[in-house]
C-alpha positions in Angstrom: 0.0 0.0 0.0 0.9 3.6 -0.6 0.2 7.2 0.6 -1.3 9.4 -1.5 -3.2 13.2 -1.3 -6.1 13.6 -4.0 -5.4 16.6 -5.9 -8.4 16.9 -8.6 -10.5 14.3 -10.7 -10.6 12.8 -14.4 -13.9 13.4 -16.5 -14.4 10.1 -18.7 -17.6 9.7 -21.0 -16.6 6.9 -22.5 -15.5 4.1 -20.4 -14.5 -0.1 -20.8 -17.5 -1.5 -19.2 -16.4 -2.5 -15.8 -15.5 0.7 -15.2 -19.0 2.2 -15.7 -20.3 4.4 -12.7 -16.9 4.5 -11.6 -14.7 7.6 -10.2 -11.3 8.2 -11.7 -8.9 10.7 -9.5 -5.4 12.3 -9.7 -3.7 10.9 -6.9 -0.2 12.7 -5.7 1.9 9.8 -4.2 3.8 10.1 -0.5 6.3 8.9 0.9 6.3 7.5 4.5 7.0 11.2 6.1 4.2 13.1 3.9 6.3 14.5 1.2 5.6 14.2 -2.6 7.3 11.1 -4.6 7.0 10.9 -8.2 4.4 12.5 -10.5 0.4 12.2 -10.1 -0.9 9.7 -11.6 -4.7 8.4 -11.9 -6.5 5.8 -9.6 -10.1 4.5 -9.5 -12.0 5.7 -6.5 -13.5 2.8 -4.5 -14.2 4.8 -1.1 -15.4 8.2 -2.5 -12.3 10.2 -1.6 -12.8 14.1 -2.1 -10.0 16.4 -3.3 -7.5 16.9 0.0 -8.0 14.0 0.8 -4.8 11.7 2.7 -5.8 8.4 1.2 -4.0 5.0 0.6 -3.9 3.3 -2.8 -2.8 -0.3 -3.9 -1.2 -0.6 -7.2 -1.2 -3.9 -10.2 -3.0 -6.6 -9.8 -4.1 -5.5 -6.3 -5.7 -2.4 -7.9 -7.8 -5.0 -10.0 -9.0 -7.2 -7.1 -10.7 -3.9 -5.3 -12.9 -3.7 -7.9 -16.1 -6.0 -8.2 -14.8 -7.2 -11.8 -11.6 -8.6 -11.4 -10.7 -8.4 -15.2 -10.6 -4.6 -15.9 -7.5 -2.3 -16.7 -6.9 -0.5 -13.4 -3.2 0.1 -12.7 -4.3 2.2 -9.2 -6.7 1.9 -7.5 -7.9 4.0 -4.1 -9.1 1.9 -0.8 -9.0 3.8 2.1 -9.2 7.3 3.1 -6.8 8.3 6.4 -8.4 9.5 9.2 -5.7 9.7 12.1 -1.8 8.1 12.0 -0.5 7.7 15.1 3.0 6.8 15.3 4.9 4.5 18.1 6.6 7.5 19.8 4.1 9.5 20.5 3.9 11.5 17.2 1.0 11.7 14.9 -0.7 13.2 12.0 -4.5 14.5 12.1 
């Protein structure tokens, strides 16, 4: 699993079938400390994230198992929005 901060959202009118009524988001990717890594890339919502969002995303073949239809083309997909982090000593992000 990864970190990531939803920065905006992907408009798509025409879609493979299994990804019908599905949300598509940019996703900026974290490292372990909260800082950017890499370029945004897009992931397919399956928690309803919102834009700001501190969220955790699974990539490959994990992406295409959080989706009903296992055979689809997801590369990334979204499966948890963060709601606290509290680390061993003490320290934590809210």
């Amino acid at each position: 699993m990864h970190f990531g901060k939803v920065i905006g959202s992907v408009w798509a009118t025409q879609k493979v079938p299994t990804l019908h009524g599905a949300r598509l988001l940019i996703v900026q990717p974290l490292t372990h400390e909260f800082v950017e890594k890499g370029r945004p890339l897009v992931a397919v919502d399956t928690v309803e994230a919102a834009p700001g969002q501190l969220i955790y995303f699974v990539m490959s073949r994990e992406a295409c198992k959080a989706l009903e239809e296992r055979f689809n083309p997801v590369d990334a997909a979204i499966v948890g929005i963060v709601d606290q982090i509290s680390l061993g000593d003490g320290r934590g992000e809210g």
